[in-house]
C-alpha positions, 0 to 999 in steps of 0.5 A, a space after each residue: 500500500 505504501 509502495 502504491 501510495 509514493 507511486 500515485 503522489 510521485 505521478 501527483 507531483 510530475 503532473 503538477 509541474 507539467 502544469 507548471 511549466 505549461 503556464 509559465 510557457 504560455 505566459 512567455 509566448 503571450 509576453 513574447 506577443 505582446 513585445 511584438 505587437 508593441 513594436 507596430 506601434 511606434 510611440 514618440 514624444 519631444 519636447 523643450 527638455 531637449 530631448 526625444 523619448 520612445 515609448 511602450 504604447 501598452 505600459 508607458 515605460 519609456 525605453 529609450 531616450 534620444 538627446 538634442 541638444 541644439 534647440 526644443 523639439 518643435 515637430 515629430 514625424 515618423 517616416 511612412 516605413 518606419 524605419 526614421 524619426 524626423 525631429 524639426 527644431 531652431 533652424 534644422 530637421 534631424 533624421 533618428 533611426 527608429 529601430 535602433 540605440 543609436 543616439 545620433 542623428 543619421 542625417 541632418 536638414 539644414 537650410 531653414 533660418 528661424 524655428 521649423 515649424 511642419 515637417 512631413 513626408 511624401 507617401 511613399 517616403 521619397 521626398 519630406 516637406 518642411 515649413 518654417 517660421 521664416 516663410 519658407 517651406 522646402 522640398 527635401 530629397 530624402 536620397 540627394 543632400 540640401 534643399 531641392 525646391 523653396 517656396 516663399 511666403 509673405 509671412 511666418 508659417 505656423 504649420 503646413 500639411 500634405 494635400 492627400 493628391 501629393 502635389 500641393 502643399 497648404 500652409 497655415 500663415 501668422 497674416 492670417 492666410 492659408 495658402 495652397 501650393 502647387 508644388 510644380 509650380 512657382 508659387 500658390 495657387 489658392 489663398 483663404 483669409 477667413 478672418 483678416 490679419 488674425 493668425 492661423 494656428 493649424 490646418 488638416 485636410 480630409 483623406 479624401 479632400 473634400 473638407 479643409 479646416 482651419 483654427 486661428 488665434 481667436 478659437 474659430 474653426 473655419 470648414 472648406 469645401 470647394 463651394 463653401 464654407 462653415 465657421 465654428 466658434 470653436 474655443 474662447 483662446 488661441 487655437 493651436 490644433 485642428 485635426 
């Protein structure tokens, strides 16, 4: 009997580890998943700290910190591949390998004479935009050193977007005008002013184009369309984002 018993409590035990080791090897491969669905989502901030840091989307720990030391960060972009970072500050744009420790920049944008103030990227990654507080914005080829084309604005450009056909840009200006670009021409070839010289903060437009809006100094949200437009009073301050 006793035989028996230590036969059937030895049998007791080994299963009980089995169990064991089968639950640890399914939380491993569920932390093993969860890794992996973290790296799809790339989480970035930056800010007057002088510095950019990544983040784990899911638990909030920063794992990994990039200095910049030569001005606040202005404007993240994350390239459509993922594979860079572009961080716009005071007069340059600097290029951060994404998946990598690497703590320098793998390229830098020089060009720009005042705080950098757009930065985005063509939609399959051959070409970034700039815009820049000292009324420029530029075409960068991201495969060719400096600045393949310039356009000239009037006054300091608070932000500029991608129209969704690639072949406009439209810049959000401190006059109070918004203006639409060609890029294979010279120069705009639409300007909006939806409230005199009041400033405009921010500037989206609809993945399909059919709606533009913008938010200026007053709080007012103004909606476009190619016929019309709607004014919202949106806010009681100044309007920073639209999106």
């Amino acid at each position: 009997i006793n035989a028996e018993y230590g036969a059937t409590f030895f049998f007791c035990k080994e299963k009980e580890k089995e169990r064991r080791e089968e639950k640890e090897q399914k939380k491993k491969q569920r932390r093993i998943r969860r890794r992996e669905n973290m790296k799809k989502i790339i989480l970035a901030t930056g800010g007057y700290d002088h510095t950019i840091r990544f983040w784990e989307a899911q638990s909030g720990i920063c794992y990994r910190t990039v200095q910049y030391p030569d001005s606040q960060v202005n404007k993240l972009e994350i390239t459509p591949d993922k594979q860079y970072l572009a961080a716009a500050g005071y007069l340059n744009i600097r290029l951060f390998e994404v998946a990598t420790n690497n703590p320098s920049p793998v390229t830098s944008f020089d060009g720009h004479t005042g705080n950098v103030t757009a930065v985005g990227f063509q939609k399959d990654g051959r070409w970034m935009f700039s815009a820049s507080e000292d009324s420029t914005l530029k075409i960068w080829d991201l495969r060719a050193p400096g600045c393949q084309r310039e356009f000239k604005c009037s006054s300091a450009i608070n932000t500029a977007v991608l129209h969704p056909n690639q072949a406009e840009l439209i810049s959000a200006n401190q006059n109070g005008a918004i203006r639409i670009w060609d890029l294979n021409a010279t120069k705009y070839r639409t300007e909006l002013i939806p409230e005199g010289e009041v400033a405009v903060r921010s500037v989206t437009v609809s993945s399909n184009a059919s709606l533009l809006a913008a938010g200026n100094n007053r709080g007012n949200v103004f909606v476009y369309n190619p016929v019309s437009y709607t004014h919202l009073r949106a806010h009681e301050t100044v309007l920073d984002l639209v999106c």
